[in-house]
mmCIF file as gemmi writes it, N, C-alpha and C atoms, coordinates in Angstrom:
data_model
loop_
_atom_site.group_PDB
_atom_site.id
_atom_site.type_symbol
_atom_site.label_atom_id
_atom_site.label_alt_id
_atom_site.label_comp_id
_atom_site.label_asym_id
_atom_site.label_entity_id
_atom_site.label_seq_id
_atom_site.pdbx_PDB_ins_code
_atom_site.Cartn_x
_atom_site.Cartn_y
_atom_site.Cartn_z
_atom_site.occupancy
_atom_site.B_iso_or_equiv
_atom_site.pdbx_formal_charge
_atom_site.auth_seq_id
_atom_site.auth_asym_id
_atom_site.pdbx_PDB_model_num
ATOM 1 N N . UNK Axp A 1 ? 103.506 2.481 140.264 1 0 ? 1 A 1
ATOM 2 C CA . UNK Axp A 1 ? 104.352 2.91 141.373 1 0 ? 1 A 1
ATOM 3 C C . UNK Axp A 1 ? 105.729 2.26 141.221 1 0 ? 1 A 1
ATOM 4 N N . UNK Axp A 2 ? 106.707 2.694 141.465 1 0 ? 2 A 1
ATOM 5 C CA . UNK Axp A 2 ? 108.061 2.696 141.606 1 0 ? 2 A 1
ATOM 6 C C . UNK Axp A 2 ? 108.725 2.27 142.544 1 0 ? 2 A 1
ATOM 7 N N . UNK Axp A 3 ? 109.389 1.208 142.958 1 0 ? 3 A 1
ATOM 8 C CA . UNK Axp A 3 ? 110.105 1.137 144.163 1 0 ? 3 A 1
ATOM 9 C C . UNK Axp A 3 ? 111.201 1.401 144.341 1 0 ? 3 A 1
ATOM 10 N N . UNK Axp A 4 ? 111.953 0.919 144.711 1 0 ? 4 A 1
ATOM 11 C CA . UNK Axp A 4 ? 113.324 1.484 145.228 1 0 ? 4 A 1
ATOM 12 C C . UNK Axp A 4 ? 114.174 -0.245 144.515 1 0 ? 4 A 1
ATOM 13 N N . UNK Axp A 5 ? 115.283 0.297 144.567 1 0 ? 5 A 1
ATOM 14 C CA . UNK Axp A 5 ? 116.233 -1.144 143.108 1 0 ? 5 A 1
ATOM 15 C C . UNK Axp A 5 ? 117.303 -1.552 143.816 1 0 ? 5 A 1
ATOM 16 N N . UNK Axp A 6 ? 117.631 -2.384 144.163 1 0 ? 6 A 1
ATOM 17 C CA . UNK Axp A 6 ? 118.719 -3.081 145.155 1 0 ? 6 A 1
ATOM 18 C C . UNK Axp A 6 ? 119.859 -3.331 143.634 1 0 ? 6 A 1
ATOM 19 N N . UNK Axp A 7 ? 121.084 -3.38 143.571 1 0 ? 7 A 1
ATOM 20 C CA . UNK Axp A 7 ? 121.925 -3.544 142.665 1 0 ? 7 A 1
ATOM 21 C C . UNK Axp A 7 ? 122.961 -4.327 143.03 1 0 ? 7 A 1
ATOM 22 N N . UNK Axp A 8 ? 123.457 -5.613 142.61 1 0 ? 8 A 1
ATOM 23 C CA . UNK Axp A 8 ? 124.26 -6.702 142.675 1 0 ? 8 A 1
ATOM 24 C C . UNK Axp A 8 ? 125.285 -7.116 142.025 1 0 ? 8 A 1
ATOM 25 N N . UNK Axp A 9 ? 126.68 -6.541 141.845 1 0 ? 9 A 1
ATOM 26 C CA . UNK Axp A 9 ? 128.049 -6.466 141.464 1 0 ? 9 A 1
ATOM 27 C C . UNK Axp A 9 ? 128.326 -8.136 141.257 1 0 ? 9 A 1
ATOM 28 N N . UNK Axp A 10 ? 128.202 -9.09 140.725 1 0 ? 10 A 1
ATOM 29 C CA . UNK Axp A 10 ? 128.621 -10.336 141.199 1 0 ? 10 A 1
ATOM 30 C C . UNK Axp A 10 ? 130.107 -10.653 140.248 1 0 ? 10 A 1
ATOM 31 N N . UNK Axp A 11 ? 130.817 -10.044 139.523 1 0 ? 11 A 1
ATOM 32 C CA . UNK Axp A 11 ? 132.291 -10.268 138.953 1 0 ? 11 A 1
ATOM 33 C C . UNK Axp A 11 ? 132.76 -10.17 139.817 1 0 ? 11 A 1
ATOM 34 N N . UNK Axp A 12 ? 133.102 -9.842 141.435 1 0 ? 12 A 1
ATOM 35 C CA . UNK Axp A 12 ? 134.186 -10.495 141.734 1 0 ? 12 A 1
ATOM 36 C C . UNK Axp A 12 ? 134.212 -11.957 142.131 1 0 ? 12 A 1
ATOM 37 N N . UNK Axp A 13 ? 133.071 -12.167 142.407 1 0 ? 13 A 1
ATOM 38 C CA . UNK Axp A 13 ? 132.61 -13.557 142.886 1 0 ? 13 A 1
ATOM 39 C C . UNK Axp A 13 ? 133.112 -14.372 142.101 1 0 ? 13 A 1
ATOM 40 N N . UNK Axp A 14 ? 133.332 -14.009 140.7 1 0 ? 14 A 1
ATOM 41 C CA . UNK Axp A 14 ? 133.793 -15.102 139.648 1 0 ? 14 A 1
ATOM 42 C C . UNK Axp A 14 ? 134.917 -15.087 139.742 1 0 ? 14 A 1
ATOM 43 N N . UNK Axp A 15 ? 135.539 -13.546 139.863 1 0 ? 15 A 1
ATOM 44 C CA . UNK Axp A 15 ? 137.288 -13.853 140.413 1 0 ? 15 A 1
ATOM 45 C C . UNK Axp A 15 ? 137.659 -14.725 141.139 1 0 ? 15 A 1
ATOM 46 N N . UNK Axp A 16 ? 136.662 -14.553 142.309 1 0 ? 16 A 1
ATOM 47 C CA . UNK Axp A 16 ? 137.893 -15.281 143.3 1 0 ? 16 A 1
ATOM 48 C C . UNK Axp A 16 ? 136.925 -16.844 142.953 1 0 ? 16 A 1
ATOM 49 N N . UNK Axp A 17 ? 136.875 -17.343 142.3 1 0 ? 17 A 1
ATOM 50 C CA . UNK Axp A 17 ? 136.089 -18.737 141.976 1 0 ? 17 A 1
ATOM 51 C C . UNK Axp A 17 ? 134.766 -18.803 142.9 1 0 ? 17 A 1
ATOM 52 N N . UNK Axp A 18 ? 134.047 -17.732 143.464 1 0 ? 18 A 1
ATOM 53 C CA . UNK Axp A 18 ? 132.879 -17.976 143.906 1 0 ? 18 A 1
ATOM 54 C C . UNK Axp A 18 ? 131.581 -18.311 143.212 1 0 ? 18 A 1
ATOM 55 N N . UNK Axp A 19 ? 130.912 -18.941 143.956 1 0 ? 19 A 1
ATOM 56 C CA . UNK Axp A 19 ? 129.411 -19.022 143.548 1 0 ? 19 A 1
ATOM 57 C C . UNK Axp A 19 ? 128.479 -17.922 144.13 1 0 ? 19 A 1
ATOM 58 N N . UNK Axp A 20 ? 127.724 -17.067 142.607 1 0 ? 20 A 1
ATOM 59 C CA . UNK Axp A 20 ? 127.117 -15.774 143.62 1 0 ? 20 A 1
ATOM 60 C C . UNK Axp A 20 ? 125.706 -16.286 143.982 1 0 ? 20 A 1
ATOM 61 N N . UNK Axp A 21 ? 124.921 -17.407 143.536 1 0 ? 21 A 1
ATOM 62 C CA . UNK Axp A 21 ? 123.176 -17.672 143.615 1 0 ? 21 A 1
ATOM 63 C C . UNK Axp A 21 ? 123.299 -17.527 144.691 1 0 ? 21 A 1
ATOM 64 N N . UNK Axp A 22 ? 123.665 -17.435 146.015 1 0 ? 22 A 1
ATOM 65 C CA . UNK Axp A 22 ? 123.46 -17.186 147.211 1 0 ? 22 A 1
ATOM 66 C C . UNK Axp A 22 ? 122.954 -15.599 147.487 1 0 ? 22 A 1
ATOM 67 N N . UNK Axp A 23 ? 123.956 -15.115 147.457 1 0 ? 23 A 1
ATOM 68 C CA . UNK Axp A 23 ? 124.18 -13.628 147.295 1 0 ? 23 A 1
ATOM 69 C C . UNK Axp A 23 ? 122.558 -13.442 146.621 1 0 ? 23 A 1
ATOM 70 N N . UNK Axp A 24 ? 122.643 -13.433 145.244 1 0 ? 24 A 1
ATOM 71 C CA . UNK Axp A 24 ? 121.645 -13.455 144.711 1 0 ? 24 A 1
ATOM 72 C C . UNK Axp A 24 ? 120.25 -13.479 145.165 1 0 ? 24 A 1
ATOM 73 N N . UNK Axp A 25 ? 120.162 -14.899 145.605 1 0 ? 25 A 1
ATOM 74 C CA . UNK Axp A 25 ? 118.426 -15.407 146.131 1 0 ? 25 A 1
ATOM 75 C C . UNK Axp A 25 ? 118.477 -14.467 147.327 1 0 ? 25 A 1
ATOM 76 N N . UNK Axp A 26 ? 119.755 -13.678 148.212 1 0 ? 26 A 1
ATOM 77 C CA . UNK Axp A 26 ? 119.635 -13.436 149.281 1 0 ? 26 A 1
ATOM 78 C C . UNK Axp A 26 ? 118.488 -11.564 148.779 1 0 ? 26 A 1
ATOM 79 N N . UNK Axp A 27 ? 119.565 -11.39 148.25 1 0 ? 27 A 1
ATOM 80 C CA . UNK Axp A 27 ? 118.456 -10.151 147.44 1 0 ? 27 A 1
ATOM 81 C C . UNK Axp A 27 ? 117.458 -9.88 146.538 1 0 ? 27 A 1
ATOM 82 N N . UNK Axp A 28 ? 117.485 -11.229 146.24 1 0 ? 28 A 1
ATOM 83 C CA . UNK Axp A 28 ? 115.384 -11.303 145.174 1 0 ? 28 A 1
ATOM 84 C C . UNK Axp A 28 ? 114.887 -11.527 146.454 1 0 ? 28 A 1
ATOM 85 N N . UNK Axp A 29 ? 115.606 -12.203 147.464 1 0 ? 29 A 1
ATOM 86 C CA . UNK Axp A 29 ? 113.997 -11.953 149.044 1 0 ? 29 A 1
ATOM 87 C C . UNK Axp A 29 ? 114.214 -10.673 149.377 1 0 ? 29 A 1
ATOM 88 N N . UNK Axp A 30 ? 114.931 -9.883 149.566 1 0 ? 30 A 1
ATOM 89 C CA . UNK Axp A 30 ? 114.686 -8.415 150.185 1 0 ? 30 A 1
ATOM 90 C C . UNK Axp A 30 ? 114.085 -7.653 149.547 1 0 ? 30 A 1
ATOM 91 N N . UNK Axp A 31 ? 113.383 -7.89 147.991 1 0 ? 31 A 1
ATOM 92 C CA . UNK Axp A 31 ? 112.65 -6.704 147.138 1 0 ? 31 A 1
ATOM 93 C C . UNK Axp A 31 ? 111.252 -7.052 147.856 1 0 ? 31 A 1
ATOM 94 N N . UNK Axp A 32 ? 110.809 -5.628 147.405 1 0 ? 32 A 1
ATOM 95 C CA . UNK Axp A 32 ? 109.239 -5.393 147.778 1 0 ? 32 A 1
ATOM 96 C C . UNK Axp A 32 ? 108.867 -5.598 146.338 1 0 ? 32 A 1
ATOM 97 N N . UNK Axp A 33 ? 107.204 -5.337 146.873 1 0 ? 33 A 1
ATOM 98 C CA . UNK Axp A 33 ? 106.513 -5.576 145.298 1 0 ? 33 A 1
ATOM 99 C C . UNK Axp A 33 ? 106.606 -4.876 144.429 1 0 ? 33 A 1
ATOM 100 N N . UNK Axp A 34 ? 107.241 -3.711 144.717 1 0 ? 34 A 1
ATOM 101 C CA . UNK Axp A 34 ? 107.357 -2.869 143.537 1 0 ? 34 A 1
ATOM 102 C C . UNK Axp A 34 ? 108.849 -2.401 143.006 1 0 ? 34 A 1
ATOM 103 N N . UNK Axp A 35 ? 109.72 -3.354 144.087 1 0 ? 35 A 1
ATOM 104 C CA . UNK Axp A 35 ? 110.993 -3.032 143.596 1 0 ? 35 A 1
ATOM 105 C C . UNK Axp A 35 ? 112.059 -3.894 142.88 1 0 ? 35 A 1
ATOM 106 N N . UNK Axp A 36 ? 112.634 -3.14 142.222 1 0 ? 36 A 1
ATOM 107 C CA . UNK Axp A 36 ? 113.676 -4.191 141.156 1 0 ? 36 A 1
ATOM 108 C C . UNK Axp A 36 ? 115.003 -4.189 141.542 1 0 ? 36 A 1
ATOM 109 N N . UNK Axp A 37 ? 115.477 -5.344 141.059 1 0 ? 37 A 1
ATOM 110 C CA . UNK Axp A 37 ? 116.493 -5.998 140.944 1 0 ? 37 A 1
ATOM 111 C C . UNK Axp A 37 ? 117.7 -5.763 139.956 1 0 ? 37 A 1
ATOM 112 N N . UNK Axp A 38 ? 118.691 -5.319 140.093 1 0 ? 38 A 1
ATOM 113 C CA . UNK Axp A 38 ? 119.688 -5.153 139.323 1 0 ? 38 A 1
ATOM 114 C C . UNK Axp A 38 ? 121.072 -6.005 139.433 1 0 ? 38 A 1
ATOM 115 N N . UNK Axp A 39 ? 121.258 -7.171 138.372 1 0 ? 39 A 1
ATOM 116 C CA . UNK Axp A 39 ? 122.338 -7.609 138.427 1 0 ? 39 A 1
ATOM 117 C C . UNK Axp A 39 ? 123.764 -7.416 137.443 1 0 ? 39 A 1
ATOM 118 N N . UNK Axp A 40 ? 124.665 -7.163 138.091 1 0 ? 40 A 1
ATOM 119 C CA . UNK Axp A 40 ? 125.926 -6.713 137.123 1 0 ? 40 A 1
ATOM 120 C C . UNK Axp A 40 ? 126.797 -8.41 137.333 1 0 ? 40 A 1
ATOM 121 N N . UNK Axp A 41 ? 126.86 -8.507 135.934 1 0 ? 41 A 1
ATOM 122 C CA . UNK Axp A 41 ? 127.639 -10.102 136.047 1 0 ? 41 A 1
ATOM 123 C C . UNK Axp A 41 ? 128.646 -9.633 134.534 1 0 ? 41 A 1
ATOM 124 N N . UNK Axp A 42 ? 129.392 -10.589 134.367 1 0 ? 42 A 1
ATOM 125 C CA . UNK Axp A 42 ? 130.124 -10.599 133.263 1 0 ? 42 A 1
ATOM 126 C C . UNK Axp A 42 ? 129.625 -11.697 132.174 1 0 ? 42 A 1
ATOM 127 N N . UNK Axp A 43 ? 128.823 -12.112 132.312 1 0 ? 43 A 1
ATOM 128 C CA . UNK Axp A 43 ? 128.129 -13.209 131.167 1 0 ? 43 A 1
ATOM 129 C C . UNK Axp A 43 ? 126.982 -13.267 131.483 1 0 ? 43 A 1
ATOM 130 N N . UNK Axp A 44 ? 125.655 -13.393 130.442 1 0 ? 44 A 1
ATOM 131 C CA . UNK Axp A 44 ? 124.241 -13.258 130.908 1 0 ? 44 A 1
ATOM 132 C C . UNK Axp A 44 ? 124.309 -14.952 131.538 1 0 ? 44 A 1
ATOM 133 N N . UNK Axp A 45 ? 123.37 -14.623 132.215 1 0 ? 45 A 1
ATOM 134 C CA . UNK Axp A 45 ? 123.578 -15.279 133.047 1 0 ? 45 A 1
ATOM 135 C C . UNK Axp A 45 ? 121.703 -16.563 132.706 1 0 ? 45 A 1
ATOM 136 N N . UNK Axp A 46 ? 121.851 -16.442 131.671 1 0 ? 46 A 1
ATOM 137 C CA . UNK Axp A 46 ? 120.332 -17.73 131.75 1 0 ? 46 A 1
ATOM 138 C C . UNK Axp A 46 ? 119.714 -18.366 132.263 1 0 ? 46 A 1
ATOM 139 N N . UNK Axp A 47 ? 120.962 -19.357 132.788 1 0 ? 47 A 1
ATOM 140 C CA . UNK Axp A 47 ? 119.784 -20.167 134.241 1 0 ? 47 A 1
ATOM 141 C C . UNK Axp A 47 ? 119.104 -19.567 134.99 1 0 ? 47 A 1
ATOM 142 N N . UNK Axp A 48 ? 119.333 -18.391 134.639 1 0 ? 48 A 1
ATOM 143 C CA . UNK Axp A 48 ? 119.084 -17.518 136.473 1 0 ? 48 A 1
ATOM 144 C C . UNK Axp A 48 ? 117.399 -16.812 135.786 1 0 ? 48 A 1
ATOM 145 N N . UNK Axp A 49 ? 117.108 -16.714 134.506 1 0 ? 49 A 1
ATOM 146 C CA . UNK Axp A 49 ? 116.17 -16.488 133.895 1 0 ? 49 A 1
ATOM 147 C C . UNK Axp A 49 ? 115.222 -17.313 134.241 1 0 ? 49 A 1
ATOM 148 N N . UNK Axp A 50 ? 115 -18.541 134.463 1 0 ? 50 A 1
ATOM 149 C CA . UNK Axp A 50 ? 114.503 -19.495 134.801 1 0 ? 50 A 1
ATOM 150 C C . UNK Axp A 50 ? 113.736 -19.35 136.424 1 0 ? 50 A 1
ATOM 151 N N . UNK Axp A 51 ? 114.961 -19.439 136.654 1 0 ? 51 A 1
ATOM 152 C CA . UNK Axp A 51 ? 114.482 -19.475 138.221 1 0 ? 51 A 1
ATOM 153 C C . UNK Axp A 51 ? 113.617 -17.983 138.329 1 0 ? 51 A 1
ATOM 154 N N . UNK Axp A 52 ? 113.996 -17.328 138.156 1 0 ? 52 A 1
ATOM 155 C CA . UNK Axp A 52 ? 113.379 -16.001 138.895 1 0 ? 52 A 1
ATOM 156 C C . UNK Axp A 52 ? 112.146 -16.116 138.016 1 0 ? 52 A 1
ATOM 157 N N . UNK Axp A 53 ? 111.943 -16.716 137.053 1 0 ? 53 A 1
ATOM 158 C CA . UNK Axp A 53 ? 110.796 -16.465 136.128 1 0 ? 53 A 1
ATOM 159 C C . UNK Axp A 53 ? 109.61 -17.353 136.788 1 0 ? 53 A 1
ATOM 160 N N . UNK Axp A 54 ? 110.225 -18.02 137.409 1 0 ? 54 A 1
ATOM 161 C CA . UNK Axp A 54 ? 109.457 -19.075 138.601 1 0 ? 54 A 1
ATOM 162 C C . UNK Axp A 54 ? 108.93 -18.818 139.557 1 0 ? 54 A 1
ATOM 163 N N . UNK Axp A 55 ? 109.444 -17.225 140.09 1 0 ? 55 A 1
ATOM 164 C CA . UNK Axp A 55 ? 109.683 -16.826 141.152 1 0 ? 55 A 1
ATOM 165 C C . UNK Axp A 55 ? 108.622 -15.56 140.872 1 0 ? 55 A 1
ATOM 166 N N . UNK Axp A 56 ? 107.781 -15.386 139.356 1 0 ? 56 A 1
ATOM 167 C CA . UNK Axp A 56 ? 106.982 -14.125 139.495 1 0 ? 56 A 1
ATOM 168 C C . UNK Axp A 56 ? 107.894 -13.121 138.865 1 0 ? 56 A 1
ATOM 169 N N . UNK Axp A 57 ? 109.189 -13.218 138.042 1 0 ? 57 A 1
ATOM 170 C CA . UNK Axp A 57 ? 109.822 -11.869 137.934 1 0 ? 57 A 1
ATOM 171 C C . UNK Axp A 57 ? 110.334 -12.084 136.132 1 0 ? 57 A 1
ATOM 172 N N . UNK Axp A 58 ? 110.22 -11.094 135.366 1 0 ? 58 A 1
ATOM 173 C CA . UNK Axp A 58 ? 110.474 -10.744 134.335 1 0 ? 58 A 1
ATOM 174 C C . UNK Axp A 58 ? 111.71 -10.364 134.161 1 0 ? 58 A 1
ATOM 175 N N . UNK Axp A 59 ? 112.545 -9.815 132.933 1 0 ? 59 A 1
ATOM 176 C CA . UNK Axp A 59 ? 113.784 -9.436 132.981 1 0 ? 59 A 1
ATOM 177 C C . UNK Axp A 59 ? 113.748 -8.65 131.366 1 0 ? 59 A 1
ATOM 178 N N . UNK Axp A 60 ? 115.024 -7.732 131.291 1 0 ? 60 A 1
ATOM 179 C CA . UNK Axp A 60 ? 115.703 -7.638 130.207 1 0 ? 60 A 1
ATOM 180 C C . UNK Axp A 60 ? 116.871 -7.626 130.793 1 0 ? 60 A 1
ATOM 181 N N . UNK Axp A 61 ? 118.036 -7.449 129.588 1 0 ? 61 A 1
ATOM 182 C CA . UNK Axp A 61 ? 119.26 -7.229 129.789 1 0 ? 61 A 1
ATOM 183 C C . UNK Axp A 61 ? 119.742 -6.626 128.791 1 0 ? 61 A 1
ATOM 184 N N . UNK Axp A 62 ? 120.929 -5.864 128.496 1 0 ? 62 A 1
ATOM 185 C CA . UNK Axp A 62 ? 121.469 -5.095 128.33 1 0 ? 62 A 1
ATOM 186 C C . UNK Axp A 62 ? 123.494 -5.809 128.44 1 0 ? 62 A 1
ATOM 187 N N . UNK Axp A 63 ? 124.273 -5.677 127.364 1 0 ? 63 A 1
ATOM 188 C CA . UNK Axp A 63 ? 125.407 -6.105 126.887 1 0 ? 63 A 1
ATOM 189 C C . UNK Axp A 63 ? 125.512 -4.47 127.151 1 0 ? 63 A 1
ATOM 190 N N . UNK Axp A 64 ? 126.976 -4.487 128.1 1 0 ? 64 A 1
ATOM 191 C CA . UNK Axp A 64 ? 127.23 -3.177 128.357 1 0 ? 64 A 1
ATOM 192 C C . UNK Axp A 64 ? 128.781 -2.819 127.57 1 0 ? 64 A 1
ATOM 193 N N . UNK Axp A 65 ? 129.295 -4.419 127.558 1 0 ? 65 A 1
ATOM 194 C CA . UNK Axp A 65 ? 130.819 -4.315 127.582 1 0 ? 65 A 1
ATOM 195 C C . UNK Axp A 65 ? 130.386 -5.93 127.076 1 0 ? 65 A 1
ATOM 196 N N . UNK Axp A 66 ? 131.729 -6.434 126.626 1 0 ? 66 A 1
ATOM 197 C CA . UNK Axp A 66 ? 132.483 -8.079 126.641 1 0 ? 66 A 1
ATOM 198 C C . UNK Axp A 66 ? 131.824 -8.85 127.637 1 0 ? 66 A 1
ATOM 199 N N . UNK Axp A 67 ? 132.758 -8.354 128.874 1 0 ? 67 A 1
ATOM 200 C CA . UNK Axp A 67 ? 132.187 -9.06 129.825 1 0 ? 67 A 1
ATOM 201 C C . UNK Axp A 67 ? 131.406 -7.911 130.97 1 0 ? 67 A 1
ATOM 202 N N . UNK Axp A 68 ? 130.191 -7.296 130.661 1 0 ? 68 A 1
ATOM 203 C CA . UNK Axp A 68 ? 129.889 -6.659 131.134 1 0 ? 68 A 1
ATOM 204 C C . UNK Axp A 68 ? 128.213 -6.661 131.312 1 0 ? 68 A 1
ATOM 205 N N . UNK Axp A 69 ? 127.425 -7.687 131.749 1 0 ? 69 A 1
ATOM 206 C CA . UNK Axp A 69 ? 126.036 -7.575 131.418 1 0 ? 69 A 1
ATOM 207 C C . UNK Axp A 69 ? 125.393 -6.638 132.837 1 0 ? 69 A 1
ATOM 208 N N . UNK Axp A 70 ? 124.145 -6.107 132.148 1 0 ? 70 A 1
ATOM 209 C CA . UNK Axp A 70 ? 123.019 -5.345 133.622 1 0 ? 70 A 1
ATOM 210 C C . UNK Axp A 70 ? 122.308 -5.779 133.281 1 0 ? 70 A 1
ATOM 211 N N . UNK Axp A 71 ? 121.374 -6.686 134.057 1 0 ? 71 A 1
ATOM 212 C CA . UNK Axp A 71 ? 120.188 -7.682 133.883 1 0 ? 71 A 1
ATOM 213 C C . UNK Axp A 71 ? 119.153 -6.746 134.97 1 0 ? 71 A 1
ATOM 214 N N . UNK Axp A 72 ? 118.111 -6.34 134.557 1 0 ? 72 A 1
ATOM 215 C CA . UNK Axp A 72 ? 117.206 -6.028 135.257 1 0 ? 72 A 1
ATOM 216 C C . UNK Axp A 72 ? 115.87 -6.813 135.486 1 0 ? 72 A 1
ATOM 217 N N . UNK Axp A 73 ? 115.648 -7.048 137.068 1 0 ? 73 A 1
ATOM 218 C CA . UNK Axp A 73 ? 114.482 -7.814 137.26 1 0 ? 73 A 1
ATOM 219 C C . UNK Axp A 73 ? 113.215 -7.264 137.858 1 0 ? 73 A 1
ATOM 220 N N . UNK Axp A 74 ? 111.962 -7.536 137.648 1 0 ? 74 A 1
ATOM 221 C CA . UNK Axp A 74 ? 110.95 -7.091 138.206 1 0 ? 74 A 1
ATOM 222 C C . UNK Axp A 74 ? 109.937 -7.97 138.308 1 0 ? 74 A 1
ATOM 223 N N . UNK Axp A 75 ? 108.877 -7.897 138.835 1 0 ? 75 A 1
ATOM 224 C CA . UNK Axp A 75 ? 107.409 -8.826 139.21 1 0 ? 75 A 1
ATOM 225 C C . UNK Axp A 75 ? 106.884 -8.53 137.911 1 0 ? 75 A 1
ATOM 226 N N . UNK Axp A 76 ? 106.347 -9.708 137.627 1 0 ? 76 A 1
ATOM 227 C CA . UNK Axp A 76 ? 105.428 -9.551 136.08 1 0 ? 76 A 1
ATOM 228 C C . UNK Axp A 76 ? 104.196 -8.968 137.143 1 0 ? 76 A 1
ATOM 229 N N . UNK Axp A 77 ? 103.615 -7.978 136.318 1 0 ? 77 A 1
ATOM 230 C CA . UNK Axp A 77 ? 102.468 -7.5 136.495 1 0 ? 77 A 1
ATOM 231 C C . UNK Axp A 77 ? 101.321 -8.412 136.706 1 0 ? 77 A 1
ATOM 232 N N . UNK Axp A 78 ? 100.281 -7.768 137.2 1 0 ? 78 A 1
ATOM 233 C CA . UNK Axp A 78 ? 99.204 -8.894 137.27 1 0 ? 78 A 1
ATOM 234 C C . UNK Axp A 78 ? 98.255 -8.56 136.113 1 0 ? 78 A 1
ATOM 235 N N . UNK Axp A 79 ? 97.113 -8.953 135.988 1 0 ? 79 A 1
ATOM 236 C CA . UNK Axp A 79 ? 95.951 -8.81 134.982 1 0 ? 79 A 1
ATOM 237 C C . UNK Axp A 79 ? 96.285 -8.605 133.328 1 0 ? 79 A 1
């Protein structure tokens, strides 16, 4: 089953010197169990591999551009 994919722009955050993990953790809590996570950043973003991998969720990513990554997240499956 398929859920529905929340999607997360975080380059401007880096413009204006923000920190996005807020933003972020705020939308890995709003997914359901079957729905994914989409983050648009300008550098993969690794640490963040970590944590969410902590958190039950898998990833790939995808180099779209320079500074252009789409990191997709989901629940590791069970069994």
């Amino acid at each position: 089953m398929v859920g529905n994919t929340i999607e997360l722009d975080v380059r401007d955050f880096h413009r204006r010197g923000e920190e996005p993990f807020g933003a972020i953790m705020e939308a890995v809590g709003r997914l359901g169990p079957e729905d994914a996570f989409v983050l648009i950043n300008s550098f993969e973003p690794l640490p963040l591999y970590g944590v969410l991998a902590g958190k039950g969720f898998e990833h790939s990513a995808e180099q779209v551009a320079p500074d252009h990554w789409r990191i997709t997240f989901k629940r590791r499956r069970k069994g």
